[in-house]
KEDRENTOR-242910 format. One record per residue (C-alpha): residue in three letters; x, y, z; residue number from 1. Coordinates in Angstrom, 3 decimals. Example, Ala and Ser with C-alpha at 12.3 -4.5 7.8 and 13.67 -1.06 7.14 Angstrom:
<sites>
<site rest="ALA" X="12.300" Y="-4.500" Z="7.800" nr="1"/>
<site rest="SER" X="13.670" Y="-1.060" Z="7.140" nr="2"/>
</sites>
This chain:
<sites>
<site rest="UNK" X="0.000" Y="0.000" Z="0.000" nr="1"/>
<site rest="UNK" X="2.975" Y="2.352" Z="0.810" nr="2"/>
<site rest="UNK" X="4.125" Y="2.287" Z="-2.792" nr="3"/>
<site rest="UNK" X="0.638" Y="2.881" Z="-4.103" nr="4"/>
<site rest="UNK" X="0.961" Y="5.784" Z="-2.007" nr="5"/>
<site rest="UNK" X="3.899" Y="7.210" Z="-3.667" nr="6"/>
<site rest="UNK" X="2.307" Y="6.513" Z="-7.459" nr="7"/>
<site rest="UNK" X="1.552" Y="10.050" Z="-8.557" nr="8"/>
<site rest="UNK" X="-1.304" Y="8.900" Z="-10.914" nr="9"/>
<site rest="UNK" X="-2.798" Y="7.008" Z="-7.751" nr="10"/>
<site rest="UNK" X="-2.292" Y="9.813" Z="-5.545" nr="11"/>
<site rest="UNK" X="-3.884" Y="12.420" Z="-8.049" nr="12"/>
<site rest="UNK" X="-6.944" Y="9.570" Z="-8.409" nr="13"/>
<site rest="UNK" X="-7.513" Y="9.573" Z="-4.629" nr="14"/>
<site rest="UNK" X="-7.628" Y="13.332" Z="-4.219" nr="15"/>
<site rest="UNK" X="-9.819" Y="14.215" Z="-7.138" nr="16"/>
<site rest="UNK" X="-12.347" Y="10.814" Z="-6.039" nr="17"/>
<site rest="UNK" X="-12.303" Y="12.285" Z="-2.740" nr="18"/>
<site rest="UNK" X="-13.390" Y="15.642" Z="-4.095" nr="19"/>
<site rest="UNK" X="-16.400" Y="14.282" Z="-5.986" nr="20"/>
<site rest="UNK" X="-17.658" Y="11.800" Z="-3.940" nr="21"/>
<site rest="UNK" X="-17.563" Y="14.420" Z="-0.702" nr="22"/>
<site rest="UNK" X="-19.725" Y="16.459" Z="-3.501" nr="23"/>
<site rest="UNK" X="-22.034" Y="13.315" Z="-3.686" nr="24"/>
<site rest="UNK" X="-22.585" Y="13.152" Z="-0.201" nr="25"/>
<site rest="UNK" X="-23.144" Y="16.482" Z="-0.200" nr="26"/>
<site rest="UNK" X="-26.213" Y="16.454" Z="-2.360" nr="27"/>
<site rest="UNK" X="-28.308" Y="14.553" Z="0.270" nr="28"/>
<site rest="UNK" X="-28.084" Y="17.744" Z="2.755" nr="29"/>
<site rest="UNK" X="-28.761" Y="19.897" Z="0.294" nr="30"/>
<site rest="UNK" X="-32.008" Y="17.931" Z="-0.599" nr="31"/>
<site rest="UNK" X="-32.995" Y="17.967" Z="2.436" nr="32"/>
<site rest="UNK" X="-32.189" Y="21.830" Z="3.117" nr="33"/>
<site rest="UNK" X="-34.599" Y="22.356" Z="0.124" nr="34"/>
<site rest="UNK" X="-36.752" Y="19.781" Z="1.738" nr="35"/>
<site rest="UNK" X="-37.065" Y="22.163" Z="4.914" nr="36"/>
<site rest="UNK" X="-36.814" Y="25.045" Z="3.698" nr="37"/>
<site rest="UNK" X="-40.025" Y="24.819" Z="1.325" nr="38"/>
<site rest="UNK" X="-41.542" Y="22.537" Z="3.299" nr="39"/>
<site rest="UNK" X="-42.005" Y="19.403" Z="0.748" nr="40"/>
<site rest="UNK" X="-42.053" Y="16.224" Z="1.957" nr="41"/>
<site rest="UNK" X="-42.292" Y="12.849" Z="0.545" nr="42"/>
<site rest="UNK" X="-43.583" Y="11.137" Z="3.455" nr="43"/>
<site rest="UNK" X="-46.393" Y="11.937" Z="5.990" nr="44"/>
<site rest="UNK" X="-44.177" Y="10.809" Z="9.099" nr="45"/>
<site rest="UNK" X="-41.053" Y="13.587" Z="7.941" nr="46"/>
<site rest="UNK" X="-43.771" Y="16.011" Z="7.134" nr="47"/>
<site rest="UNK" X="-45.567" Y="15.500" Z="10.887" nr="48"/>
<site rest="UNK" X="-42.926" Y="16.653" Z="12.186" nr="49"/>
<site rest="UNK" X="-43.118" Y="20.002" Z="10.913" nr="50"/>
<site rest="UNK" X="-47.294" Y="20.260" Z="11.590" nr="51"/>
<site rest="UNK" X="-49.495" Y="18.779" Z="14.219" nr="52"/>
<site rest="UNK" X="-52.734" Y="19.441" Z="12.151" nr="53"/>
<site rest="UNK" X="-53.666" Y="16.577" Z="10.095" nr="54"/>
<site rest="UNK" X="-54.175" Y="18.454" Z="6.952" nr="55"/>
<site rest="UNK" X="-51.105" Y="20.269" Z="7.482" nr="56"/>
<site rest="UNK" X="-49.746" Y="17.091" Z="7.221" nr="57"/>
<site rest="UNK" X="-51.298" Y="16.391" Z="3.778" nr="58"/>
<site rest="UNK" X="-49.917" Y="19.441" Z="2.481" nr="59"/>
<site rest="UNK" X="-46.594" Y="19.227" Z="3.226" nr="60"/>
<site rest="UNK" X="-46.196" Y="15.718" Z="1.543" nr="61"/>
<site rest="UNK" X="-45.949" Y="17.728" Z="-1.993" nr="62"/>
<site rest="UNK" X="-43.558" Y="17.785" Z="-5.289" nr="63"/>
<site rest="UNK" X="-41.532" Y="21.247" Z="-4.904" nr="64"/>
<site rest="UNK" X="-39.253" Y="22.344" Z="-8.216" nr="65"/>
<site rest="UNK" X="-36.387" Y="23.042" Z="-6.457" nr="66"/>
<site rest="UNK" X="-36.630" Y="19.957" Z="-4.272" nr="67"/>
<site rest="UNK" X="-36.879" Y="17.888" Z="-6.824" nr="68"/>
<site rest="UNK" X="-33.956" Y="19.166" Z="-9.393" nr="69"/>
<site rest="UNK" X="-31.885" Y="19.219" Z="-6.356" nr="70"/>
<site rest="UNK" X="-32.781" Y="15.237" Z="-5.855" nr="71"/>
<site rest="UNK" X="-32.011" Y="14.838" Z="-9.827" nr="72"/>
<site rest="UNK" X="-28.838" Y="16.154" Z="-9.652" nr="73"/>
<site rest="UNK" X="-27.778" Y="13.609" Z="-6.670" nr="74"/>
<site rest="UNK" X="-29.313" Y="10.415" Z="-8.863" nr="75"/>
<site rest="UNK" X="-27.286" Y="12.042" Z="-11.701" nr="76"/>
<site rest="UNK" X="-24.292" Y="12.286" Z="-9.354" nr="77"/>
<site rest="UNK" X="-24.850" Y="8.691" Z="-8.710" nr="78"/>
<site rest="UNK" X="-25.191" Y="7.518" Z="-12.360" nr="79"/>
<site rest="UNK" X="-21.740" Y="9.193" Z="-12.751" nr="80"/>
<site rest="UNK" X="-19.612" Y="9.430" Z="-10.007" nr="81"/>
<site rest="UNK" X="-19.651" Y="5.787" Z="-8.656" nr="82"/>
<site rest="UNK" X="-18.895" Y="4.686" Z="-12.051" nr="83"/>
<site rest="UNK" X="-15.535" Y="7.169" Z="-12.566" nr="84"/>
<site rest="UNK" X="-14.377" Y="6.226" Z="-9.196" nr="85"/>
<site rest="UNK" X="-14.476" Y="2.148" Z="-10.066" nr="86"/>
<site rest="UNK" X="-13.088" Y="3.225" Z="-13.853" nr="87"/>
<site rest="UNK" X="-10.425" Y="5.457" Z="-12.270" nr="88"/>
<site rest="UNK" X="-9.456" Y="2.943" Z="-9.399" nr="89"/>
<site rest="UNK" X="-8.892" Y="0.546" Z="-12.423" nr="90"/>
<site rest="UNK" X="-7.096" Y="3.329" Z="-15.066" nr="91"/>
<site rest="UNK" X="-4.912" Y="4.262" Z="-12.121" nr="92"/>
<site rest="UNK" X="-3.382" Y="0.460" Z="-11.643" nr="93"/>
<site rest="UNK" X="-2.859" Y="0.604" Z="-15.224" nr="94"/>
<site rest="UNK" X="0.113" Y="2.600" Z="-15.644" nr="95"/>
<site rest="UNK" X="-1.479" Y="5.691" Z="-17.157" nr="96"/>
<site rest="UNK" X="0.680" Y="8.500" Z="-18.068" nr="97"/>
<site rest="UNK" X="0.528" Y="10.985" Z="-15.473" nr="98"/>
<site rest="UNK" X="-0.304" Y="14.231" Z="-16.944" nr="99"/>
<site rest="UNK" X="-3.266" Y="12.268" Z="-19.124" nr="100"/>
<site rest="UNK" X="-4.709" Y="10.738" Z="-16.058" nr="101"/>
<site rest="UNK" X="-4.469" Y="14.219" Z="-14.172" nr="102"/>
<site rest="UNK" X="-6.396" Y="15.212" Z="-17.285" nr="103"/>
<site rest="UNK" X="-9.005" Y="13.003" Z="-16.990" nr="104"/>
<site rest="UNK" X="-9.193" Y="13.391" Z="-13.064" nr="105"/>
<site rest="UNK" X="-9.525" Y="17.447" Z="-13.679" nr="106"/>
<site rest="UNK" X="-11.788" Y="17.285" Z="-16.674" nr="107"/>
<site rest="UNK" X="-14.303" Y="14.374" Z="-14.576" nr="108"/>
<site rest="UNK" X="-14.158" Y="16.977" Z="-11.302" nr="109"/>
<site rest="UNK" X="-14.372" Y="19.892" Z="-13.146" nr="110"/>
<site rest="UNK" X="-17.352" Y="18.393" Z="-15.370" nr="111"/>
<site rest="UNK" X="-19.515" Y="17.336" Z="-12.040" nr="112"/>
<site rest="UNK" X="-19.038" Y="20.523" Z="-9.875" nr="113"/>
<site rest="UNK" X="-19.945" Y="22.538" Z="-13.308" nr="114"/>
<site rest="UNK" X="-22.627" Y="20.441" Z="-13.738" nr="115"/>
<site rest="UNK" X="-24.481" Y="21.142" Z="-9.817" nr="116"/>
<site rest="UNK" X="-24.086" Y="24.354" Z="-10.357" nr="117"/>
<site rest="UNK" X="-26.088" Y="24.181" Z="-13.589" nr="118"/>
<site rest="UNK" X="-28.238" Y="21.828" Z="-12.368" nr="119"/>
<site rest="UNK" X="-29.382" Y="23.710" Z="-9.176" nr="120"/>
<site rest="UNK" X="-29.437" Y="27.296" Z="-10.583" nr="121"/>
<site rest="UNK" X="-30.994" Y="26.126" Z="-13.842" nr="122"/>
<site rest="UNK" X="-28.892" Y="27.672" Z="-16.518" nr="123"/>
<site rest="UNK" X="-29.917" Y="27.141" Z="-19.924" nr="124"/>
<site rest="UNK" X="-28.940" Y="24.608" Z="-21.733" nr="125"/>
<site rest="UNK" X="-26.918" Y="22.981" Z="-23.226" nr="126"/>
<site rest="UNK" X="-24.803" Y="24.038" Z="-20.186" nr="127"/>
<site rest="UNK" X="-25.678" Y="21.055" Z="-18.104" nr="128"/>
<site rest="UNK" X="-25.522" Y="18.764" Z="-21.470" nr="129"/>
<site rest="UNK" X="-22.427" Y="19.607" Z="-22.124" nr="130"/>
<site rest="UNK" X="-21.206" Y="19.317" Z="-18.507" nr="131"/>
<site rest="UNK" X="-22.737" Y="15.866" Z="-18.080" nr="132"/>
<site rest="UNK" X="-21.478" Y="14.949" Z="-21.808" nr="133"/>
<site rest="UNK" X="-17.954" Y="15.493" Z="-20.595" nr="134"/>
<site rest="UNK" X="-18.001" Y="13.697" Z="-17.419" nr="135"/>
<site rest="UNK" X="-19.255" Y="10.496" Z="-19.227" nr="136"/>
<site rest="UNK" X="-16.911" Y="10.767" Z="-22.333" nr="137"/>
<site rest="UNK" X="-14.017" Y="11.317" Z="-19.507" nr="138"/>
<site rest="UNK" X="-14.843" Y="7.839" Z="-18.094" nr="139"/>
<site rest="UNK" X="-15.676" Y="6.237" Z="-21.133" nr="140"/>
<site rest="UNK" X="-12.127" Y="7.580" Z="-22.050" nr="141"/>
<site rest="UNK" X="-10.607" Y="5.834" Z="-19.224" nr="142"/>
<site rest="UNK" X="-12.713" Y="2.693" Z="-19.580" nr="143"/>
<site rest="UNK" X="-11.212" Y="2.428" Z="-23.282" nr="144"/>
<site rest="UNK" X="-7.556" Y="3.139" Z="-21.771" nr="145"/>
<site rest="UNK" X="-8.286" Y="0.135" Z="-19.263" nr="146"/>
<site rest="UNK" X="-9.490" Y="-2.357" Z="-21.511" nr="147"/>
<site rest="UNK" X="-6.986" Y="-1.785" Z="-24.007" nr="148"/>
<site rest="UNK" X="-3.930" Y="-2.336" Z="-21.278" nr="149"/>
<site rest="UNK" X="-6.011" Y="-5.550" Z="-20.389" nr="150"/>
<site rest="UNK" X="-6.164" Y="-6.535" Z="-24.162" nr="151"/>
<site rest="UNK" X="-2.611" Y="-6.202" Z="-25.384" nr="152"/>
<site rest="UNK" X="-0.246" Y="-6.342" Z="-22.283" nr="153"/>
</sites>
């Protein structure tokens, strides 16, 4: 493990994977901070909580827009960002050149927090297109790198 720890490629790989998966967990809290905040609820029980009148209750278990784009951009996060870390765990054993893999590590990171931002203020598109396009053709990119070390080494 110590030598993996001295791999520049592997080292990069851990600090931008830690960056975007912090941002992943992040998303949940901010979901719920919308949750609160504009009291919409999916559930009765979270939404009794906030009311002790029964049709209070009712009311607060409701579809709110920025609730819910805030809980699409965590499934996209999810869609995304589990498969670059499992990708990039696997590109980084590989042998990658370093500057390319820092590439790919910066472009991914860069892609995703570009990509919230769009997501949650609702810029026009294509901005969040483009972001998400990317992301993906960053991992697909490493996938390909992967597969072809596998394949002829």
């Amino acid at each position: 493990m110590a030598s993996l720890m001295e791999d520049e490629v592997f080292r990069s790989f851990l600090k931008y994977g830690a960056i975007v998966t912090v941002k992943l967990l992040l998303m949940g809290p901010l979901t719920a901070y919308y949750r609160f905040t504009r009291k919409a609820f999916e559930n009765v029980e979270d939404a009794a909580v906030h009311s002790s009148k029964p049709d209070d209750k009712k009311r607060l278990v409701r579809k709110d827009e920025d609730v819910e784009r805030a809980r699409r951009c965590h499934q996209n996060d999810l869609e995304n960002i589990v498969p670059f870390v499992l990708i990039g765990l696997m590109y980084s054993l590989t042998g990658p050149d370093p500057s390319w893999a820092l590439l790919h590590f910066r472009v991914f990171t860069a892609s995703r927090l570009f990509h919230t931002v769009a997501f949650i203020h609702a810029l026009p598109q294509p901005s969040r297109g483009l972001s998400w396009i990317l992301g993906l053709l960053t991992t697909l990119s490493m996938s390909h790198s992967v597969i072809h070390s596998v394949i002829f080494h």
